[in-house]
TORKE-141581 format. One line per 5 residues: number of its first residue (from 1); for each residue x, y, z of C-alpha. Coordinates in nm, 3 decimals. Example, Ala and Ser with C-alpha at 12.3 -4.5 7.8 and 13.67 -1.06 7.14 Angstrom:
residues 2
1 = 1.230/-0.450/0.780  1.367/-0.106/0.714
//
This chain:
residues 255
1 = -4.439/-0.281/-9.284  -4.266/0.071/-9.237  -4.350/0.289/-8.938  -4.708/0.448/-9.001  -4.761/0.788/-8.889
6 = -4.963/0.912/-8.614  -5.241/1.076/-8.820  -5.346/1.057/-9.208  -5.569/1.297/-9.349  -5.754/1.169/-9.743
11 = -5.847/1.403/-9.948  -6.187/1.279/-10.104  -6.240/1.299/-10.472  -5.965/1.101/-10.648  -5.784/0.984/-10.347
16 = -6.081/0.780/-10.171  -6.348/0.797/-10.435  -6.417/0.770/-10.799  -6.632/1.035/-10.844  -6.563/1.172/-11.177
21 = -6.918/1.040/-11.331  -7.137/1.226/-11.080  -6.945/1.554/-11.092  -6.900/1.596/-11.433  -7.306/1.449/-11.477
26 = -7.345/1.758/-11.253  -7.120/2.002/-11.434  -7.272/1.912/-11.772  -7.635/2.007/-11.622  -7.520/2.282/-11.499
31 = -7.362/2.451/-11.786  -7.625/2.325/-12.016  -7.903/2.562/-11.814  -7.656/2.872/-11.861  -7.632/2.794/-12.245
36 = -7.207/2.716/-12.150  -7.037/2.451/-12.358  -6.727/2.256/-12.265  -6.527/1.930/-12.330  -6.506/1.657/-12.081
41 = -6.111/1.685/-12.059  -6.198/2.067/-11.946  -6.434/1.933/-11.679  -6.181/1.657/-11.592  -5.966/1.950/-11.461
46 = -6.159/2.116/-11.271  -6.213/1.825/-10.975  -6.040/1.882/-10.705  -6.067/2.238/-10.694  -6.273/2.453/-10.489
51 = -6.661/2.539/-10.704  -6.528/2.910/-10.684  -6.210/2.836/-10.865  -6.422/2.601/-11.111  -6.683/2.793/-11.194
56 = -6.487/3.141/-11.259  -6.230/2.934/-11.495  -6.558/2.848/-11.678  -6.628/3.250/-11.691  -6.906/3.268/-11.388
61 = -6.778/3.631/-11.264  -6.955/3.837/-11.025  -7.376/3.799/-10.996  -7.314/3.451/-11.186  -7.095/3.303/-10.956
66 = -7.327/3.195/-10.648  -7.642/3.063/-10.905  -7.446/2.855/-11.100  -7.260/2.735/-10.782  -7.596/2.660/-10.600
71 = -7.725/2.498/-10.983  -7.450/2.257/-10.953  -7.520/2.178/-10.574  -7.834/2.117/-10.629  -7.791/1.873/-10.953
76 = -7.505/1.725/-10.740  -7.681/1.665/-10.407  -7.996/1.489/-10.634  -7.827/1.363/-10.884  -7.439/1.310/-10.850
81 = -7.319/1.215/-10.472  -7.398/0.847/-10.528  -7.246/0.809/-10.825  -6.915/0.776/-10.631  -6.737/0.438/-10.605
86 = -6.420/0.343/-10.412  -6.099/0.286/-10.535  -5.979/-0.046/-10.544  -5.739/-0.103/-10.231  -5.934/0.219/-10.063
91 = -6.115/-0.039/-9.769  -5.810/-0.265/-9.696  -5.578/0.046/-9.659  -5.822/0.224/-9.403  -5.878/-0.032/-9.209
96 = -5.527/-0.125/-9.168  -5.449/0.220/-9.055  -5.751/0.178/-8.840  -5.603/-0.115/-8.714  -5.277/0.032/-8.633
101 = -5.452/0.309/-8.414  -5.399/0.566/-8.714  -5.599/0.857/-8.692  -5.841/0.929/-8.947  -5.957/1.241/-9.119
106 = -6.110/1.344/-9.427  -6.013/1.716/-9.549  -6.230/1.829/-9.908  -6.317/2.091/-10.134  -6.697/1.901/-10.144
111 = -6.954/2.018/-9.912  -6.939/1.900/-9.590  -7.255/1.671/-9.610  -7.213/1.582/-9.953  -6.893/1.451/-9.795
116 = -7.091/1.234/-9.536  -7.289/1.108/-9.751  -7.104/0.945/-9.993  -6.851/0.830/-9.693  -7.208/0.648/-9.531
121 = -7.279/0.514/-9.888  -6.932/0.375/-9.942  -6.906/0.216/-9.618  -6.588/0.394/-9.530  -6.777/0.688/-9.284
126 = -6.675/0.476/-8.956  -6.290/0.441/-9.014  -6.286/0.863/-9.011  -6.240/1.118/-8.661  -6.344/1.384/-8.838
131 = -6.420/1.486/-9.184  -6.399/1.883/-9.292  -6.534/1.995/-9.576  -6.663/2.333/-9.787  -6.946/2.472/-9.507
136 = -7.312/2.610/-9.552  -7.219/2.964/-9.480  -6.868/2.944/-9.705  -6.662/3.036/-9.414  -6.430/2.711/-9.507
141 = -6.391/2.676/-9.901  -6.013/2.617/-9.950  -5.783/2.291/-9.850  -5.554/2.529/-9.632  -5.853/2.602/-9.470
146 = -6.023/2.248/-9.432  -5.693/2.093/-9.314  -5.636/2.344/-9.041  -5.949/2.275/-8.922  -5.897/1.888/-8.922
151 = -5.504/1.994/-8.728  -5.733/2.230/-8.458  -5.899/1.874/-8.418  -5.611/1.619/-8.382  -5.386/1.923/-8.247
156 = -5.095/1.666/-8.297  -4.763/1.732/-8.116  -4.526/1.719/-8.438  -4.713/1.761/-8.798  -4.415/1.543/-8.942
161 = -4.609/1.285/-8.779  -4.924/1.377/-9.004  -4.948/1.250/-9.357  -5.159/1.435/-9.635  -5.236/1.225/-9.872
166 = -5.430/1.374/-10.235  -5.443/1.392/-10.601  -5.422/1.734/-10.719  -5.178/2.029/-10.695  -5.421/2.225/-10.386
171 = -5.386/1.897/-10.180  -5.001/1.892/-10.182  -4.968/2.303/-10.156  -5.213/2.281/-9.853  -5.021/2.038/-9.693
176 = -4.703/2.179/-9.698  -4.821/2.524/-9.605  -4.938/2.361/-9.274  -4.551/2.127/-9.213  -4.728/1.792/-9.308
181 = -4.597/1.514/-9.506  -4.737/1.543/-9.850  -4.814/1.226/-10.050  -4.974/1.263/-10.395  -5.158/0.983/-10.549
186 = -5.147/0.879/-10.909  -5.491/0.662/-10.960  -5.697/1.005/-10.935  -5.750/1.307/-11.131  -5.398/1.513/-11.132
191 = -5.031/1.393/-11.326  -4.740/1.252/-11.191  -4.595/1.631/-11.297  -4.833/1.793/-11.138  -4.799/1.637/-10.824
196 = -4.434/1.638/-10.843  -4.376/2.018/-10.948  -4.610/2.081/-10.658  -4.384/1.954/-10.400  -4.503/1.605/-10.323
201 = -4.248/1.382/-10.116  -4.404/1.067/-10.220  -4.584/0.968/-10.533  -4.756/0.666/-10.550  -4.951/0.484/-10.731
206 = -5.189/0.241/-10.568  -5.376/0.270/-10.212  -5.173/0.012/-10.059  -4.867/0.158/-10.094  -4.881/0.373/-9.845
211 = -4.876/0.106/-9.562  -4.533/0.059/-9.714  -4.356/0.405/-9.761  -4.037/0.453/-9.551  -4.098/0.846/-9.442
216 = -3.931/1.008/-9.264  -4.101/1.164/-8.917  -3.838/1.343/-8.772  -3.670/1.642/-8.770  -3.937/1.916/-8.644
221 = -4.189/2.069/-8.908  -4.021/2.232/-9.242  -4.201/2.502/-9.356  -4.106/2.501/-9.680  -3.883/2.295/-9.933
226 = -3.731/2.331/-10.263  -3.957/2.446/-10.508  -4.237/2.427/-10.251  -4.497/2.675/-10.101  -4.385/3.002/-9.911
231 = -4.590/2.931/-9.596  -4.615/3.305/-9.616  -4.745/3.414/-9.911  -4.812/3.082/-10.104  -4.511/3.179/-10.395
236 = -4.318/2.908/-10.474  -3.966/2.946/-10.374  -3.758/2.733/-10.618  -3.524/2.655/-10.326  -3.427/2.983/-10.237
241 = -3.356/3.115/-9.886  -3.608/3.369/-9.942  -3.911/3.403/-10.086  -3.845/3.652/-10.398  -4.249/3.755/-10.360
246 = -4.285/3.886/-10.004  -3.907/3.852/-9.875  -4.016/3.606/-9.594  -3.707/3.430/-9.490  -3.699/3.024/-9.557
251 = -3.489/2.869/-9.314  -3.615/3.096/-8.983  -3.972/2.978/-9.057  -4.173/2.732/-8.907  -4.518/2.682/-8.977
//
């Protein structure tokens, strides 16, 4: 076995759980009460995402935003949460990790007790320090901002020593904005291109392997890499010096 970092933080949806059935069960209800129509591939896309980002793709704008959000909660939190079921090699991976005095964390775009609740039902919950999700009040709704709050929790001493680990494009932008290591997953919702056009420094493609990848920890905390996230102003670089979009100067920048 390769040397494990110090902390791993899951994304949820795709990464630890199956949950396409209960969201899109959700979505469906949802759009059917605002008279909205859409394909199941067009759903498909939208987990991972924040509900904000979802719902305006699907043309909720201004006063229609919040009820069809709060529709969809509601249908979700009766309806949807237990759908959920664990990928296969999910378990033994955690508790490996566990094992190896890895800490834990879970970082989301789904609600912070939705979150808990299908963690409890899967019978993952105990393996996790924390987990950070969308809040009540909407004060935390993207991953830059659930991640940071997991990192004001570990507040680990080098963030090269913290994987990310996540399906989708937001997971692997979020984690690079903050110096992690981001690892994008391939049994979840996002594309091998996706994930690698995104920045991801591992792709793989079933649970276990990460008890196996040979990363490497040192070197301080990047802020940004080719083709990666200006930790600025979130434009993609394409490996210059500079970001071309605010001017913000790659290589004297350290998140």
């Amino acid at each position: 076995m390769s040397s494990l970092p110090d902390y791993v933080i899951f994304d949820l949806d795709g990464t630890i759980a199956d949950s396409q059935e209960g969201i899109l069960y959700s979505f469906r209800l949802t759009l059917d009460e605002f008279g909205v129509t859409r394909s199941d591939d067009e759903l498909r896309n939208l987990i991972g995402p924040p509900l904000e980002e979802s719902f305006r793709s699907l043309g909720f704008v201004g006063d229609a935003l919040e009820p069809a959000i709060e529709r969809y909660r509601d249908y979700y939190g009766r309806l949807g949460v237990q759908k959920a079921r664990l990928y296969d090699g999910v378990f033994e991976t955690l508790r490996v990790l566990d094992e190896s005095d890895v800490r834990l964390a879970v970082a989301t775009a789904k609600r912070v007790d939705f979150a808990h609740e299908m963690l409890e039902a899967l019978g993952v919950a105990s393996f996790f320090q924390t987990v950070v999700g969308v809040s009540f009040d909407d004060s935390l709704t993207t991953k830059k901002q659930v991640i940071n709050e997991v990192l004001e929790f570990f507040r680990p001493p080098q963030r090269r020593r913290v994987w990310m680990v996540g399906d989708r494009q937001q997971d692997i932008l979020a984690s690079i904005f903050h110096g992690l290591v981001p690892i994008g997953v391939l049994w979840g919702y996002g594309s091998r291109d996706e994930l690698d056009t995104s920045g991801a420094e591992y792709i793989i493609e079933d649970p276990r392997d990460l008890l196996e990848l040979g990363v490497d920890t040192g070197g301080g905390e990047p802020a940004c890499f080719a083709n990666l996230l200006c930790p600025s102003c979130g434009g993609v670089t394409g490996g210059a010096s500079t970001c071309a979009s605010c001017g913000l100067v790659i290589s004297e920048s350290v998140e």
